[in-house]
C-alpha positions as CSV (number, residue, x, y, z in Angstrom):
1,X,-8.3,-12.2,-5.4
2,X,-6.1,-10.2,-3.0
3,X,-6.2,-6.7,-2.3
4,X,-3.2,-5.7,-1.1
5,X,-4.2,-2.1,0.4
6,X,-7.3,-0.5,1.8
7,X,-8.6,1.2,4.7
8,X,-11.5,-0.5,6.4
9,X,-11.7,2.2,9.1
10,X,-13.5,4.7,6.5
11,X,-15.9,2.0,5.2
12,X,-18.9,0.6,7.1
13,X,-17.7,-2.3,9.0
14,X,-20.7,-4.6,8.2
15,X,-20.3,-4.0,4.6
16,X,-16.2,-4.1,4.8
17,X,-16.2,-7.5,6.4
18,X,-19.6,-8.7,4.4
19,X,-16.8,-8.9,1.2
20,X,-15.0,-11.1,2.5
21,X,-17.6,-14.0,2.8
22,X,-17.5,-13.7,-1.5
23,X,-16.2,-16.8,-3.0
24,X,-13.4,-15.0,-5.0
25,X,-12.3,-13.2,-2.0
26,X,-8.2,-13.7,-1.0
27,X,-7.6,-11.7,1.4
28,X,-6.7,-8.2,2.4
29,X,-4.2,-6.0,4.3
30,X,-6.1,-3.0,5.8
31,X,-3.8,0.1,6.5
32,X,-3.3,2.4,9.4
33,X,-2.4,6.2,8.8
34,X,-2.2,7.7,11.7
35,X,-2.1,6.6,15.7
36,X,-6.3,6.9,15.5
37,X,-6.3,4.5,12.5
38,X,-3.7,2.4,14.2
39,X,-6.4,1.4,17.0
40,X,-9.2,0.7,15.1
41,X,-6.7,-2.1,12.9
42,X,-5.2,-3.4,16.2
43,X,-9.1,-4.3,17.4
44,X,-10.1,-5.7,13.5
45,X,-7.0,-8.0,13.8
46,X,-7.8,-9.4,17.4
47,X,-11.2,-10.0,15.8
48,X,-10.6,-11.1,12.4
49,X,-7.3,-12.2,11.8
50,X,-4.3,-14.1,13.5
51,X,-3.7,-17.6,13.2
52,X,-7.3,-18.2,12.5
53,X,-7.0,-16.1,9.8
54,X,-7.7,-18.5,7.1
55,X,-11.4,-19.0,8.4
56,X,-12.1,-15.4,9.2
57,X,-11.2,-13.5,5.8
58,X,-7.8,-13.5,5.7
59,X,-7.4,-10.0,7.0
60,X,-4.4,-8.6,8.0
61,X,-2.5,-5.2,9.1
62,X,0.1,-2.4,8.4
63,X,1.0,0.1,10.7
64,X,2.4,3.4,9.6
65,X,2.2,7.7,9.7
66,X,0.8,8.9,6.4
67,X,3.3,11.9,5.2
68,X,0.0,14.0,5.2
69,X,0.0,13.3,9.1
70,X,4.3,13.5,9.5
71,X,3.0,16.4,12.1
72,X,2.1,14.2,14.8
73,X,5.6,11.7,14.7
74,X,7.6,12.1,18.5
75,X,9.1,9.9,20.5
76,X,5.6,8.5,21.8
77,X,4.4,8.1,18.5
78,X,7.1,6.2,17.4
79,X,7.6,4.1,20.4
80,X,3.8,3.3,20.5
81,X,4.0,2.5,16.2
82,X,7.0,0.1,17.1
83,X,5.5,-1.8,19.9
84,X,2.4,-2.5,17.6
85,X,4.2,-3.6,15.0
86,X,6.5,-6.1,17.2
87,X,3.0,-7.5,18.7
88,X,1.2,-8.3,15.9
89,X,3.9,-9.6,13.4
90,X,4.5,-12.1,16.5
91,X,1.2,-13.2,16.2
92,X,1.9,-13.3,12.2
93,X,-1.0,-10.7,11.8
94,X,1.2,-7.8,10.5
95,X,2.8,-7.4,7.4
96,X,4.2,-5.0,7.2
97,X,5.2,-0.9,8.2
98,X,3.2,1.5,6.6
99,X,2.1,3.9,4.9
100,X,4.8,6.0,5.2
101,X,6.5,8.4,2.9
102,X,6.5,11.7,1.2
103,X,3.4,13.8,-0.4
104,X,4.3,17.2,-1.7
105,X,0.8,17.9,-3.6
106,X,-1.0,20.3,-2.1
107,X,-4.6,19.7,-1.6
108,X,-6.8,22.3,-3.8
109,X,-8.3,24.5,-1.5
110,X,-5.1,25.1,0.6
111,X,-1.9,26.8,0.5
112,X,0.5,24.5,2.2
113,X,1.4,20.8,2.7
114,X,-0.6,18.9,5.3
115,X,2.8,18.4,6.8
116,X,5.8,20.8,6.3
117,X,8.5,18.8,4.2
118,X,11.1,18.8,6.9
119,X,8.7,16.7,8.9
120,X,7.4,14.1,6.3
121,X,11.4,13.8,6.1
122,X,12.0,13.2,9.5
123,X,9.4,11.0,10.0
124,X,9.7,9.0,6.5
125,X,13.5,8.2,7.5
126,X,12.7,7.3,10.8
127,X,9.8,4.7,9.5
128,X,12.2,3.4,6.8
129,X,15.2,2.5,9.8
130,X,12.4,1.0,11.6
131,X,11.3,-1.7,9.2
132,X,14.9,-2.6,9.0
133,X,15.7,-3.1,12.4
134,X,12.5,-5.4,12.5
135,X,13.2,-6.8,8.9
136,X,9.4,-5.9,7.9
137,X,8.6,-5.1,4.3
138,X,7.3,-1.2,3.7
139,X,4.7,0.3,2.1
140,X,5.3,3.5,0.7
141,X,3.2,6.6,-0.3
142,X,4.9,8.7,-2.7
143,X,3.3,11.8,-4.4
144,X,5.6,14.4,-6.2
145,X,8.3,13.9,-4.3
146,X,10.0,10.9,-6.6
147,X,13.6,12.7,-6.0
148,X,13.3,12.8,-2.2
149,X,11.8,9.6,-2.0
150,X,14.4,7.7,-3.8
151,X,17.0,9.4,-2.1
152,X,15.7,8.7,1.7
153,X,15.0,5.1,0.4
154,X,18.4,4.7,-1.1
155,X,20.6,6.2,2.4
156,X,19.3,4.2,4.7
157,X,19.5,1.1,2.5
158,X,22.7,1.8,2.2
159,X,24.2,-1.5,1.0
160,X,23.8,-3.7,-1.7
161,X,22.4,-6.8,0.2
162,X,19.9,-4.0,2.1
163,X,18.9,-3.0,-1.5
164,X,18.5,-6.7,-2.6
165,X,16.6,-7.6,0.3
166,X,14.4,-4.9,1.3
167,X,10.7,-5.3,-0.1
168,X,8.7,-2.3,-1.0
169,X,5.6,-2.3,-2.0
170,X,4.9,1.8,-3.8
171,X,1.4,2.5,-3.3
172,X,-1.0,3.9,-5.1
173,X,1.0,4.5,-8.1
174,X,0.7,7.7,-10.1
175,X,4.4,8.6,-10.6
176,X,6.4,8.4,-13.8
177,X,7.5,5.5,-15.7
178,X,11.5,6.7,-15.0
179,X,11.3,6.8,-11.1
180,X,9.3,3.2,-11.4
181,X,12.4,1.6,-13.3
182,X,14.6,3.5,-11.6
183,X,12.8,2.0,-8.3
184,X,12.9,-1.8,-10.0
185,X,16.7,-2.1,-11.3
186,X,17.6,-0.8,-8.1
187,X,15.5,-2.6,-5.6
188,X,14.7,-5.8,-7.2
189,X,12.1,-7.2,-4.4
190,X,9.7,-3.9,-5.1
191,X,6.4,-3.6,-6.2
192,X,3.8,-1.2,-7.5
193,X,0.5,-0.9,-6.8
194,X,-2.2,0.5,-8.9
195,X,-6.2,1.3,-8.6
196,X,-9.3,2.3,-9.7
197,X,-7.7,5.6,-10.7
198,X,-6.1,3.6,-13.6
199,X,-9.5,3.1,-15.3
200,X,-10.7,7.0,-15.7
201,X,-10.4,8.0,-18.9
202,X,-8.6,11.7,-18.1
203,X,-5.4,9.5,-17.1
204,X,-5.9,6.8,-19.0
205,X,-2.5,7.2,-21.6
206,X,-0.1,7.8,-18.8
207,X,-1.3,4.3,-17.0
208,X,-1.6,2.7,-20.1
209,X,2.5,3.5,-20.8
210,X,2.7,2.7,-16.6
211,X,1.2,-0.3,-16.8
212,X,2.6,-1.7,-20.3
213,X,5.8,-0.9,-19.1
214,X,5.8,-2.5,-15.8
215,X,6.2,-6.5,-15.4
216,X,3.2,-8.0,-14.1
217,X,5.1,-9.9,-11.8
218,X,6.1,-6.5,-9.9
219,X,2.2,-5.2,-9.7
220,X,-0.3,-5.7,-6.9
221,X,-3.8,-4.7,-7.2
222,X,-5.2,-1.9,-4.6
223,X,-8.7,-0.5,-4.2
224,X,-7.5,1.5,-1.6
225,X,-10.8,1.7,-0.1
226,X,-13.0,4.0,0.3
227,X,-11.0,6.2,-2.3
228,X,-11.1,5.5,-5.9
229,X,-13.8,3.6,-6.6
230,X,-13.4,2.1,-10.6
231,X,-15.2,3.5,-13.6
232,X,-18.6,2.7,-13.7
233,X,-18.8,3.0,-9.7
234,X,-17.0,6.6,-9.7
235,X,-17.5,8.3,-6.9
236,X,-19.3,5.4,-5.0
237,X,-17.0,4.2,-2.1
238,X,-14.4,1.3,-2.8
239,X,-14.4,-2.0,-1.6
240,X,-13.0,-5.5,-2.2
241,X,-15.8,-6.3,-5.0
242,X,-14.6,-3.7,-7.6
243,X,-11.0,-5.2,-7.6
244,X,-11.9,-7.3,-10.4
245,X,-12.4,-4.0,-12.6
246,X,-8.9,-2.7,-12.3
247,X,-7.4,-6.5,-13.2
248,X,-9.5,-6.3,-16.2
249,X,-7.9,-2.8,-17.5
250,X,-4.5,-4.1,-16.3
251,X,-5.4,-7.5,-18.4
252,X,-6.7,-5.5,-21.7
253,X,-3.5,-3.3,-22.0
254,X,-1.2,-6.5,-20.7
255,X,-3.0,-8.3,-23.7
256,X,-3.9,-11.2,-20.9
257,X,-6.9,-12.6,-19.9
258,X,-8.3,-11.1,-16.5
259,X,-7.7,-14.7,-14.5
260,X,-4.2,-14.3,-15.8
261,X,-3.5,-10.7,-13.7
262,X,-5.7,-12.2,-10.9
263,X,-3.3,-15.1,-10.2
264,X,-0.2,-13.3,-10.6
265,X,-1.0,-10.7,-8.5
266,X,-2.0,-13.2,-6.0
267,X,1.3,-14.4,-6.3
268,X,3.1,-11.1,-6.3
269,X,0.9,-10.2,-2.9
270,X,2.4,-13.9,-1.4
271,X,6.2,-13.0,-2.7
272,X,5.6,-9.2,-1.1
273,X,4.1,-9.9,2.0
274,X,4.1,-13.6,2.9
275,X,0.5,-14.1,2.8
C-alpha cells in the first residue's frame, strides 16, 4: 500500500516511522504546510529517504503554504519554498509542490477565514506558476471554493498542452461530483484523493455517489495523518495502518475486491508522482 498524503510532523515520530517496517507498507509522501512544517520534512528526508529510499520506508516530500496559512506567503517565503523544492527533487526526494490552494470554510468557533481570500489567491497562483516553471506535479487543497479554484487552475494553465500535461493530485476530497468531472475532462492527468472521512456514516451517500462515479484509475488513497482516522478508530490519530479501511469502502461501493483498489492505487500514486 501507498499513502499518498499525510503529515508525519503531528504524529509521534517513533510510531510514524514504526509503520513503515509493516510488510504491506509502500510508501508515503509526508506534506509540509507551512515554512515550520517545511523544516521538519526537509530533516525526515535527509534521514529517511533519498536514493536509499527503497531500504528506509520509501518516504518522501511535498513542499507547500496551506491556504489556511496564505497569511505568511512574501517574497522570503517563496524564495525559501522554491529553493527547497529545487534541492530535494534533485536528489529525487520531492514530489511534488504542495499543499496549496483555496479554503473558504470557516472554522466553527470563528468569524473569519484563517486567511483573507485575497491572500489564499495570491498565494495559490503564485504556488500554481511555480510548479510549472519547475515542471513538478501539485497537490491541491480545495474546500468551498470549487469556482475559484478551477478558475486560478485553469489561467495559469493556460494552454491545451499545460492542461494535458499538468498532474494534480485534489486532496482530501469532499467537493461535488460536477467540479470532480469538470476537474477530469479538463485535466486529464488529475487525481482525487479520499480518506477516512469517506467511511462515517453522516456522509456516507454523498461519497458513495463520489466514489462510484469516479474511475479508480484517477483515485489515490490518503489518511492524511493525524486527521481522520477511519470508522472504528474515530477520533484516534491516523497513520499508515488504517489505509486498508478506506480501500475496503472504496472496494465495497466499486464492487471490487480490496486487493483490487490496493494495486491500482498503487499504480495511480506511481503514474501521479513517479514513485
Amino acid at each position: 500500500m501507498f499513502v499518498s498524503n499525510c503529515k508525519t510532523k503531528r504524529i509521534d515520530n517513533k510510531s510514524a516511522i514504526k509503520q513503515k517496517k509493516k510488510g504491506n507498507f509502500g510508501g508515503c509522501i509526508t506534506i509540509s504546510c507551512d515554512t515550520k512544517q517545511s523544516e521538519y520534512v526537509s530533516c525526515l528526508l535527509d534521514k529517511y529517504g533519498g536514493e536509499e529510499a527503497q531500504t528506509k520506508g520509501n518516504i518522501y516530500g511535498a513542499f507547500g503554504i496551506h491556504p489556511h496559512n496564505a497569511k505568511e506567503w512574501n517574497e522570503k517565503v517563496a524564495k525559501n519554498l522554491e529553493e527547497k523544492l529545487k534541492r530535494y527533487k534533485e536528489r529525487k526526494q520531492c514530489v511534488a509542490l504542495g499543499e496549496c490552494g483555496l479554503d473558504y470554510f470557516v472554522k466553527p468557533g470563528l468569524s473569519q477565514l484563517l486567511s483573507p481570500k485575497h491572500l489564499q489567491l495570491q498565494a495559490f497562483d503564485a504556488q500554481l506558476r511555480m510548479s510549472l516553471h519547475l515542471d513538478l506535479p501539485v497537490v491541491v487543497h480545495t474546500r468551498q471554493a470549487e469556482e475559484d479554484t478551477f478558475q486560478i487552475l485553469c489561467r495559469v494553465f493556460d494552454t491545451p498542452k499545460k492542461k494535458s500535461q499538468q498532474k494534480i493530485h485534489v486532496h482530501c476530497f469532499t467537493d461535488s461530483l460536477a467540479f470532480a468531472l469538470k476537474v477530469l475532462q479538463t485535466f486529464p492527468l488529475s487525481f482525487f484523493g479520499f480518506t477516512g472521512v469517506i467511511t462515517f456514516a453522516s456522509s456516507s451517500s454523498h461519497f458513495r455517489q463520489l466514489i462510484h462515479n469516479i474511475p479508480l484509475d484517477r483515485i489515490l488513497l490518503e489518511t492524511d495523518g493525524p486527521f481522520m482516522a477511519p470508522v472504528p478508530f474515530r477520533g484516534n490519530i491516523s497513520h499508515s495502518g488504517y489505509i486498508c479501511l478506506i480501500a475496503e469502502k472504496i472496494a465495497v461501493i466499486k464492487h471490487v475486491d480490496t486487493e483490487t483498489v490496493l494495486k491500482q492505487c498503487r499504480d495511480n500514486a506511481k503514474n501521479m508522482y513517479g514513485v
